[in-house]
N, CA, C and O of each residue as an XYZ file, in Angstrom:
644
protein
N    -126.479     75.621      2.094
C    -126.100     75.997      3.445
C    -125.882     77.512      3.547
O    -126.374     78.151      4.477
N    -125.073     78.136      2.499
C    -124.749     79.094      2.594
C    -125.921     80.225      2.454
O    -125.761     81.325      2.984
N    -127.518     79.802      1.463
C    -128.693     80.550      1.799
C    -129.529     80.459      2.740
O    -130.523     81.183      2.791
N    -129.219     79.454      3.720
C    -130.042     78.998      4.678
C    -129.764     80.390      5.641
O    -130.591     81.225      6.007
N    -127.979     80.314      5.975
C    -127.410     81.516      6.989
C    -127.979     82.844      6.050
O    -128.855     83.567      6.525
N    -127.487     83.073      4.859
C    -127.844     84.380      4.701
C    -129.441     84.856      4.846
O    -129.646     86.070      4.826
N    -130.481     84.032      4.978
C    -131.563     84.065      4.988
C    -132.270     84.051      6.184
O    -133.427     84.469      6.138
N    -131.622     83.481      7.730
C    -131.433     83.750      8.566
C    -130.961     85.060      8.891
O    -131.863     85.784      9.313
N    -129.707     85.654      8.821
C    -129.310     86.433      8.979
C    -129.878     87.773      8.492
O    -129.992     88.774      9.200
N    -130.281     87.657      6.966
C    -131.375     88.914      7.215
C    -132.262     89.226      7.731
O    -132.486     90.383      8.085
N    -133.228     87.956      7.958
C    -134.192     87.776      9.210
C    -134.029     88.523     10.563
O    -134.799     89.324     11.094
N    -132.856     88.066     10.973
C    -132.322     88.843     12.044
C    -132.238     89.947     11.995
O    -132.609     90.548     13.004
N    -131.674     90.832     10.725
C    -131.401     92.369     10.495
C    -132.283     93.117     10.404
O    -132.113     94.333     10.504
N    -133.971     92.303     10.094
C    -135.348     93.023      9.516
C    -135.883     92.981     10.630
O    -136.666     93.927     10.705
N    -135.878     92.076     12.014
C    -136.608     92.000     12.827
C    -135.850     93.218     14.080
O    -136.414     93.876     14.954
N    -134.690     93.155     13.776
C    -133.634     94.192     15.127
C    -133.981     95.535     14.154
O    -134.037     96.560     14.833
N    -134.213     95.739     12.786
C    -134.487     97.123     12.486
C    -136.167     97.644     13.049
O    -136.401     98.670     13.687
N    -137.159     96.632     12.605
C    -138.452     96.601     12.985
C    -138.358     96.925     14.519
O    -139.004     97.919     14.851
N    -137.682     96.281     15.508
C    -137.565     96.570     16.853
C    -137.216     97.991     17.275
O    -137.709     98.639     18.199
N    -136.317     98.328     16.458
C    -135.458     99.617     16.390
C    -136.771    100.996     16.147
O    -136.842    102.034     16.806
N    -137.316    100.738     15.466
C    -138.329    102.052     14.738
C    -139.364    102.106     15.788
O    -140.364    102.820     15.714
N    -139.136    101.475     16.574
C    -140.709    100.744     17.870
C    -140.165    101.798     19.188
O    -140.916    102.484     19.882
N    -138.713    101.717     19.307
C    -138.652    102.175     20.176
C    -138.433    103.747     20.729
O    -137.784    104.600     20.124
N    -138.928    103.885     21.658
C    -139.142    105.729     21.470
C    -138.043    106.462     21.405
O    -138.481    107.117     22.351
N    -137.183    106.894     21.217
C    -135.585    107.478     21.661
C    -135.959    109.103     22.223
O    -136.828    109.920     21.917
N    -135.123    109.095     22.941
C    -135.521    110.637     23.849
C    -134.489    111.631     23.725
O    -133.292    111.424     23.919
N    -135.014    112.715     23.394
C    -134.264    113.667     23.316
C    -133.678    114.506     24.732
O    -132.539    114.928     24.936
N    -134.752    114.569     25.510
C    -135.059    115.524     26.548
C    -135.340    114.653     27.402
O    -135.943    113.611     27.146
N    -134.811    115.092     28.823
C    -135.698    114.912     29.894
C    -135.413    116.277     30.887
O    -134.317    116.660     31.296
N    -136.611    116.820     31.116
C    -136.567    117.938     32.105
C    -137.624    117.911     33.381
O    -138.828    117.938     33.128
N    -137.206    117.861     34.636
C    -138.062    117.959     35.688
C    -137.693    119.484     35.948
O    -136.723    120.124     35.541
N    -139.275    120.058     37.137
C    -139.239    121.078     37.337
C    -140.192    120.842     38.895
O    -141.217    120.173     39.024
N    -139.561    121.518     39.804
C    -140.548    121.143     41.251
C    -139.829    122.304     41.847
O    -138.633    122.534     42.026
N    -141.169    123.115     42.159
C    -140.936    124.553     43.174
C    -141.186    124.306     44.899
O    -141.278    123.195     45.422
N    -141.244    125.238     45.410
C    -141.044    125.102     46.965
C    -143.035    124.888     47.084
O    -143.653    124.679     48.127
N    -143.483    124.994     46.033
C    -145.322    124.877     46.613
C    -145.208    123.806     46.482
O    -146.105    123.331     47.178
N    -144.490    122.736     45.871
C    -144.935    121.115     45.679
C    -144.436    120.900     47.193
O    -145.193    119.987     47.522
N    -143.779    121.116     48.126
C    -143.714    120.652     49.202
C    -144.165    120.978     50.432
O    -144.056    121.975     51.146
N    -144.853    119.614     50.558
C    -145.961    119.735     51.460
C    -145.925    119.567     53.761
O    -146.773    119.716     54.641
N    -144.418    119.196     53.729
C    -143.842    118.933     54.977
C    -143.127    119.513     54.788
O    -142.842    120.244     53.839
N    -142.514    119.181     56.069
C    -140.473    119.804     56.719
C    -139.910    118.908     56.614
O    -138.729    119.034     56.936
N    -140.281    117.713     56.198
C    -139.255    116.212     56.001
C    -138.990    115.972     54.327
O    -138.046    115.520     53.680
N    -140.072    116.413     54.048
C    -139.905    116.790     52.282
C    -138.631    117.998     51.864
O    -137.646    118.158     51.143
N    -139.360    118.576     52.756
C    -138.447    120.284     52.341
C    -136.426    119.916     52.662
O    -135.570    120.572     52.068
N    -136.108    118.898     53.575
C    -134.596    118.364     53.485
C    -134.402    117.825     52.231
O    -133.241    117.670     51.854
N    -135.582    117.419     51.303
C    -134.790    116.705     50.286
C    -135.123    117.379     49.147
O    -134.673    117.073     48.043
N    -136.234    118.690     49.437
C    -136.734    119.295     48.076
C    -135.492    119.347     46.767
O    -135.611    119.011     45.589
N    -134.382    119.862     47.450
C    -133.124    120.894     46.993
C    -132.984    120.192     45.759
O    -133.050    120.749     44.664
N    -132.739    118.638     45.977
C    -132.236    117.695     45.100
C    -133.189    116.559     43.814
O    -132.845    115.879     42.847
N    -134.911    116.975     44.728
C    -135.580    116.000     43.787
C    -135.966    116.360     41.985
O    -136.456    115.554     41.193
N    -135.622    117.602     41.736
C    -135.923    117.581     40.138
C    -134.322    117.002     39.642
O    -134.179    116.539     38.510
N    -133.430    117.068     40.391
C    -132.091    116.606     39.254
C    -131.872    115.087     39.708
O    -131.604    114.339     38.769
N    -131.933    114.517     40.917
C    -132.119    113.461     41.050
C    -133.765    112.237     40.175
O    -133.722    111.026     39.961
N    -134.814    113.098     39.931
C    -136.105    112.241     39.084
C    -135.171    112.208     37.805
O    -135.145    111.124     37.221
N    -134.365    113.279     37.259
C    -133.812    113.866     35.621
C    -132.346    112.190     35.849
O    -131.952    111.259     35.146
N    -132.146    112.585     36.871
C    -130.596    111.593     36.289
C    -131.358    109.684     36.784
O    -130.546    108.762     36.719
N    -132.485    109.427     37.114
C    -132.881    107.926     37.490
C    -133.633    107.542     36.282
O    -133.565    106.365     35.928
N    -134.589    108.672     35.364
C    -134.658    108.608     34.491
C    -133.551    107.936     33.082
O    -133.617    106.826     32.554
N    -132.468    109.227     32.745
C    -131.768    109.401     32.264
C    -130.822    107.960     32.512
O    -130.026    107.567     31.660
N    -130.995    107.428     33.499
C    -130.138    105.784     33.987
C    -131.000    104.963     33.355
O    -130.570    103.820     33.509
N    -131.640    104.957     32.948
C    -133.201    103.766     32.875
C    -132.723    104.022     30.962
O    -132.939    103.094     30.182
N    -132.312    104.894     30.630
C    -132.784    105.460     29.244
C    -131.472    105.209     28.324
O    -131.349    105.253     27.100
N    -130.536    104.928     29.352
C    -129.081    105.395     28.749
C    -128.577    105.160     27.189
O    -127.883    105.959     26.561
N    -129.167    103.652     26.605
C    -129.840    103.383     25.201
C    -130.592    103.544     24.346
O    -130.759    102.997     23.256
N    -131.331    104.764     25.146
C    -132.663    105.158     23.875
C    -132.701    106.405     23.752
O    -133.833    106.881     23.661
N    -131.421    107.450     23.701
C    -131.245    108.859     23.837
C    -130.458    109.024     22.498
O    -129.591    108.327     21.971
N    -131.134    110.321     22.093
C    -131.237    110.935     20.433
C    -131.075    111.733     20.295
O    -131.878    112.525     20.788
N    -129.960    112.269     19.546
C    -130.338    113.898     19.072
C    -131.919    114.414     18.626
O    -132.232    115.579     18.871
N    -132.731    113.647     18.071
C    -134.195    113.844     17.719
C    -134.822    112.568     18.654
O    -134.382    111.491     19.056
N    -135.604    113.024     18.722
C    -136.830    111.884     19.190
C    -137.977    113.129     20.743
O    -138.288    114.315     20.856
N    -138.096    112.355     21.232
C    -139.352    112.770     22.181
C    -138.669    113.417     23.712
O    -137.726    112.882     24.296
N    -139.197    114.348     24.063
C    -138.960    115.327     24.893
C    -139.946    114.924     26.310
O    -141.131    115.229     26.445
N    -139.108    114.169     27.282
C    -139.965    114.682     28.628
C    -140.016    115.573     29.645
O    -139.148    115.626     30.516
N    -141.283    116.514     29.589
C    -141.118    117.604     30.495
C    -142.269    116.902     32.274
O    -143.370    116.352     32.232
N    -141.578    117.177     33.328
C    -142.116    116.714     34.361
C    -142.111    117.958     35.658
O    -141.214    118.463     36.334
N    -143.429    118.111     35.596
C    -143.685    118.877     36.676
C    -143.938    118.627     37.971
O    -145.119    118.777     38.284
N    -142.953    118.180     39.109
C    -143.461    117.546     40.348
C    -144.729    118.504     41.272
O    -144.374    119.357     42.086
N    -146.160    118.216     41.008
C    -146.833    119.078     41.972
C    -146.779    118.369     43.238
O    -147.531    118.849     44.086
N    -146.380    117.776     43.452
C    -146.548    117.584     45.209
C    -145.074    116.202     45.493
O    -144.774    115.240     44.786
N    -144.557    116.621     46.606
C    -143.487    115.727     47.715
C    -143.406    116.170     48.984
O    -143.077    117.219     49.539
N    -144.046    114.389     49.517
C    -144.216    114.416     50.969
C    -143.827    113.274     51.162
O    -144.124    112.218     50.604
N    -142.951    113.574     52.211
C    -142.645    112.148     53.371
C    -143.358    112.116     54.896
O    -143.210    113.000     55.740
N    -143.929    111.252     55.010
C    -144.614    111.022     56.714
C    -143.445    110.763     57.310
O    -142.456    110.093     57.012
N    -143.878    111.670     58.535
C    -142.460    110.983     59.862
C    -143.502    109.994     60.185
O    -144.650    109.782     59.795
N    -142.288    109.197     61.464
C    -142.320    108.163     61.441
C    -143.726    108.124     62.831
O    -143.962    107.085     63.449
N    -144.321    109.150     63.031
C    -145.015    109.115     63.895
C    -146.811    109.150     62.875
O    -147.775    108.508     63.292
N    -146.850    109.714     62.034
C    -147.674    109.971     60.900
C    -148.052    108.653     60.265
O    -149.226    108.293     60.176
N    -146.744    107.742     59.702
C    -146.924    106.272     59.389
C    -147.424    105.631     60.119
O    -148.383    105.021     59.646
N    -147.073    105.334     61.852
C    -147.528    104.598     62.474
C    -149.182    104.670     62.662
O    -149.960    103.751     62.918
N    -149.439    106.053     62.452
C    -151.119    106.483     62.695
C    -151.958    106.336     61.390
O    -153.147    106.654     61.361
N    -151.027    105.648     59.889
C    -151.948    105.847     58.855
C    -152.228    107.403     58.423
O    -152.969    107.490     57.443
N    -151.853    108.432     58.874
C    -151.971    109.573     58.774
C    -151.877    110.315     57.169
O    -152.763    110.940     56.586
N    -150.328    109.964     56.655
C    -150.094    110.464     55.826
C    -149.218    109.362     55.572
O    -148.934    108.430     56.325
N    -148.684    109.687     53.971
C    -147.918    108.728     53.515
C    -146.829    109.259     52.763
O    -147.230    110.246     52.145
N    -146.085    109.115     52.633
C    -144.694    108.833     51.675
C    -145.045    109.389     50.360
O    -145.288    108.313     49.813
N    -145.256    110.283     49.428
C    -145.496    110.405     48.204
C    -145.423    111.089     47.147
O    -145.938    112.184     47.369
N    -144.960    110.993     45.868
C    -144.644    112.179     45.160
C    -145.596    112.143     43.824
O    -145.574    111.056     43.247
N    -146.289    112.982     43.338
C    -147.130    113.168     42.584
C    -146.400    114.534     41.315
O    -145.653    115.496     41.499
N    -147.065    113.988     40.102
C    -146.101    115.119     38.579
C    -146.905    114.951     37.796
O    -147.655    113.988     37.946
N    -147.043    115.725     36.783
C    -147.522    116.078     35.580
C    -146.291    115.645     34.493
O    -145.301    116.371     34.392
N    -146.443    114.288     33.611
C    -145.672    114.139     32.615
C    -146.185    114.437     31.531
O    -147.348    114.060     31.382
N    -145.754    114.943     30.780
C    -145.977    115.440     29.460
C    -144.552    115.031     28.121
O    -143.518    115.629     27.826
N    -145.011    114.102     27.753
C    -144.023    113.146     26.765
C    -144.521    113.831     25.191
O    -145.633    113.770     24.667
N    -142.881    114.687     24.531
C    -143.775    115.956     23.438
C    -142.659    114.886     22.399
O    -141.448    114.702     22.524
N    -143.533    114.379     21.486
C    -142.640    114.330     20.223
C    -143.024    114.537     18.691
O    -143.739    113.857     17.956
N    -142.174    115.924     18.418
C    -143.054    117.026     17.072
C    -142.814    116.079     15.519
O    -143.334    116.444     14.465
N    -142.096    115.059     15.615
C    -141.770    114.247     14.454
C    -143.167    112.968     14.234
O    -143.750    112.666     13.193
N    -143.343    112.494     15.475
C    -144.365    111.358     15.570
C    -145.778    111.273     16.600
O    -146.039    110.136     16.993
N    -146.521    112.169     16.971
C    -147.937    112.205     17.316
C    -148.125    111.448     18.003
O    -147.989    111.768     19.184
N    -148.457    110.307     17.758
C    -148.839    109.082     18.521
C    -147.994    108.946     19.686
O    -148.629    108.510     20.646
N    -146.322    109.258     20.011
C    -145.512    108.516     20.762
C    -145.869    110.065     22.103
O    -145.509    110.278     23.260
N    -146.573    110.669     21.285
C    -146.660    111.777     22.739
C    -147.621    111.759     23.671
O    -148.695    111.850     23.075
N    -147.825    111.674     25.086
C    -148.406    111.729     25.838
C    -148.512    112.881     26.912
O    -147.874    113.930     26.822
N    -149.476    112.548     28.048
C    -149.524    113.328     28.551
C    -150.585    112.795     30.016
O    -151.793    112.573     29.930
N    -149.857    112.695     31.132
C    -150.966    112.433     32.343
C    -150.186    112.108     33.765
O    -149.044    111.653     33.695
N    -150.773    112.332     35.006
C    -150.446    112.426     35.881
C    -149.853    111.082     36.604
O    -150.402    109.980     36.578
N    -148.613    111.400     37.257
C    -147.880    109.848     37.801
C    -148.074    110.145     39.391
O    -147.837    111.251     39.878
N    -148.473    109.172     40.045
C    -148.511    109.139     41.332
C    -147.815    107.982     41.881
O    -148.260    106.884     41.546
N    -146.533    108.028     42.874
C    -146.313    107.032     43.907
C    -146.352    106.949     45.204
O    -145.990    107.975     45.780
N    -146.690    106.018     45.903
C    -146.326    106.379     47.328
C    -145.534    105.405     47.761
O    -145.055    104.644     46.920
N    -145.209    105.212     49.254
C    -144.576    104.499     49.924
C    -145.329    103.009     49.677
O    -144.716    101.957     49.859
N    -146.624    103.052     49.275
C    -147.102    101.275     49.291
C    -146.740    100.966     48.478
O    -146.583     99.745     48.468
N    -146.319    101.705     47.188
C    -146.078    100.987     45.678
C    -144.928    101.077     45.126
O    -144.602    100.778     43.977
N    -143.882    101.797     46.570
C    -142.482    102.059     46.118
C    -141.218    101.399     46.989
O    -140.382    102.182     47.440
N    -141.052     99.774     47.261
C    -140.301     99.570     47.958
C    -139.087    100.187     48.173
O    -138.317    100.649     47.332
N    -138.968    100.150     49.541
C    -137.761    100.893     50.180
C    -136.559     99.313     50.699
O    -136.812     98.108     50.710
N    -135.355    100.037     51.041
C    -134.608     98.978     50.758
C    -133.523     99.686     51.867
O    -133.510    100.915     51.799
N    -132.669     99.119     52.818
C    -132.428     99.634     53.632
C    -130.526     99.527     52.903
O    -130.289     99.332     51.710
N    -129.339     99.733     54.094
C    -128.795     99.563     53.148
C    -127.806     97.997     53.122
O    -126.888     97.713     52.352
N    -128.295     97.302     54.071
C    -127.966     96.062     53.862
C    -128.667     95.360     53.251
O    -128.564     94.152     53.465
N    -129.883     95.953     52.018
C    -130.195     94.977     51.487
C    -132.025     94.623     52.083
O    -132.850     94.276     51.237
N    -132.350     94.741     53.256
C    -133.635     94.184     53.975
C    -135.113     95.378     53.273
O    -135.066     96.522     52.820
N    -135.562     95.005     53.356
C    -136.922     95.609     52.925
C    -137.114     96.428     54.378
O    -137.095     95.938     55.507
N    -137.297     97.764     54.010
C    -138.019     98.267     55.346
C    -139.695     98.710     55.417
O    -140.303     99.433     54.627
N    -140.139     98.108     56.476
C    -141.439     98.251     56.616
C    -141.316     99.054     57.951
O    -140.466     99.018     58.841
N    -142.565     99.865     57.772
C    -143.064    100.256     59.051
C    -142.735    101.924     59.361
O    -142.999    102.783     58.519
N    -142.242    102.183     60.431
C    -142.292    103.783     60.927
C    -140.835    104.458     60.141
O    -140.018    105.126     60.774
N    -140.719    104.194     58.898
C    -138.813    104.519     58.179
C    -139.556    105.385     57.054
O    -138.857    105.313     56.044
N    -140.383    105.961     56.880
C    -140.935    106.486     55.431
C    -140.100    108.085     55.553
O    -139.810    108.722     54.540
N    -139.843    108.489     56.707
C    -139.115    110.117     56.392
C    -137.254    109.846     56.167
O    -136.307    110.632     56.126
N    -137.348    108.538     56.073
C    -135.332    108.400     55.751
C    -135.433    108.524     54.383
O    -136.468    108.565     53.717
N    -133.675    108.609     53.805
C    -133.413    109.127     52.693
C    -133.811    107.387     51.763
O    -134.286    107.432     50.629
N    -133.578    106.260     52.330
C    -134.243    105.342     51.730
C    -135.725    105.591     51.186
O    -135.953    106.207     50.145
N    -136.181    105.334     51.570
C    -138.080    106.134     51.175
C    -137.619    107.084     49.859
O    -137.853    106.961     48.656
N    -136.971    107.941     50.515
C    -137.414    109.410     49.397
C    -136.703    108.529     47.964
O    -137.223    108.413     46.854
N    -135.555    108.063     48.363
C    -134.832    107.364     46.901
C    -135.734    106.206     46.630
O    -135.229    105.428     45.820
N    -136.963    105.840     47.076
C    -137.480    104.472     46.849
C    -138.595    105.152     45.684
O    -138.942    104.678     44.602
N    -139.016    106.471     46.363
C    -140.148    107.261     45.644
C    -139.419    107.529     44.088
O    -139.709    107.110     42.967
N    -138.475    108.316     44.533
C    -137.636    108.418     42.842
C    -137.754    107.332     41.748
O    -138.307    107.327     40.648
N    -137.145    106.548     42.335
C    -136.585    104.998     41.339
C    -138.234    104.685     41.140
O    -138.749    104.730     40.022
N    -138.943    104.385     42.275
C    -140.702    104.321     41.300
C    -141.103    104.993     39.992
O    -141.544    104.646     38.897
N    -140.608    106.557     40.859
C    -141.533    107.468     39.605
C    -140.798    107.055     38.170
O    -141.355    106.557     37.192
N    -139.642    107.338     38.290
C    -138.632    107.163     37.009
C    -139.110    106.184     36.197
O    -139.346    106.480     35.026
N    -139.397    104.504     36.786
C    -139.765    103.724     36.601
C    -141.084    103.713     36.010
O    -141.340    102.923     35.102
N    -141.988    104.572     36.477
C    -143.840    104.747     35.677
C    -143.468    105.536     34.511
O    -144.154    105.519     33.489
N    -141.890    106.564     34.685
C    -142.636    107.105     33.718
C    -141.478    106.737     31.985
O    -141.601    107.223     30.861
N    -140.567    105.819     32.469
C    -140.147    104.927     31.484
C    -141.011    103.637     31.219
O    -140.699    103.106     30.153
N    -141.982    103.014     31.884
C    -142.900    102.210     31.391
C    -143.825    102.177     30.517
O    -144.245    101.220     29.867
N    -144.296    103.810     30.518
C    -145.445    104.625     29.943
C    -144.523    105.136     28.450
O    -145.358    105.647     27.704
N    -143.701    105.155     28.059
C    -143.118    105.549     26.767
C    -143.844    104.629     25.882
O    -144.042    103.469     26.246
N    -144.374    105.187     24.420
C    -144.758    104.555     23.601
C    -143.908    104.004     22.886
O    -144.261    103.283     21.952
């Protein structure tokens, strides 16, 4: 009985270490977005805040896999735009924030990447604040812009090797 558990139990310790070496741990995360990535006047209310707000939705997503060593993300937002609500209704323009990720890690090769993340309003549900899904002419509220964030954050913690 008593080699059955210990034999189990190392099982357990070889498979949570094996899990452990798999996963990427991050050293860094740095966004960077200048006044050329913005492409409206409905963007430009929220420019102020979108590189430290992408850095801390990230940094929420990660809160377990952060290292003194491991892999460095640097994120360059080239473009944030929100459609008013007159733009949505016409199909005009859309909701969207576009970056250059570049995932650097000088210990392990393989876990580094590098390529462009795009979201928009179709692939980034918005959420009002009781809870309802908003559809339709709402893409320049601060819902939208936080719907775009929590996407990107989201592609670009999916994409970690």
């Amino acid at each position: 009985m008593f080699r059955k558990i210990l034999m189990t139990t190392t099982a357990v310790f070889l498979a949570n270490a094996a899990f452990a070496q798999d996963v990427t741990l991050i050293e860094e995360v740095s966004v960077e977005a200048d006044i050329t990535a913005i492409t409206n006047a409905e963007a430009a209310a929220y420019w102020t805040n979108a590189a430290g707000d992408l850095e801390n939705a990230i940094l929420a997503r990660l809160v377990d896999r952060t290292g003194e060593e491991g892999s460095k993300i640097l994120i360059d937002i080239d473009e944030l735009s929100l459609a008013n609500s007159f733009q949505s209704q016409l199909g005009v323009e859309d909701a969207v924030m576009v970056g250059m990720v570049n995932v650097v890690n000088e210990t392990d090769g393989p876990k580094s990447d590098n390529y462009e993340l795009t979201v928009s309003a179709l692939n980034a549900q918005a959420f009002a604040a009781d809870g309802t899904v908003l559809e339709g002419a709402f893409s320049d509220t601060p819902e939208y812009y936080n719907a775009l964030i929590a996407a990107f954050a989201d592609g670009v913690v999916a994409r970690l090797k």
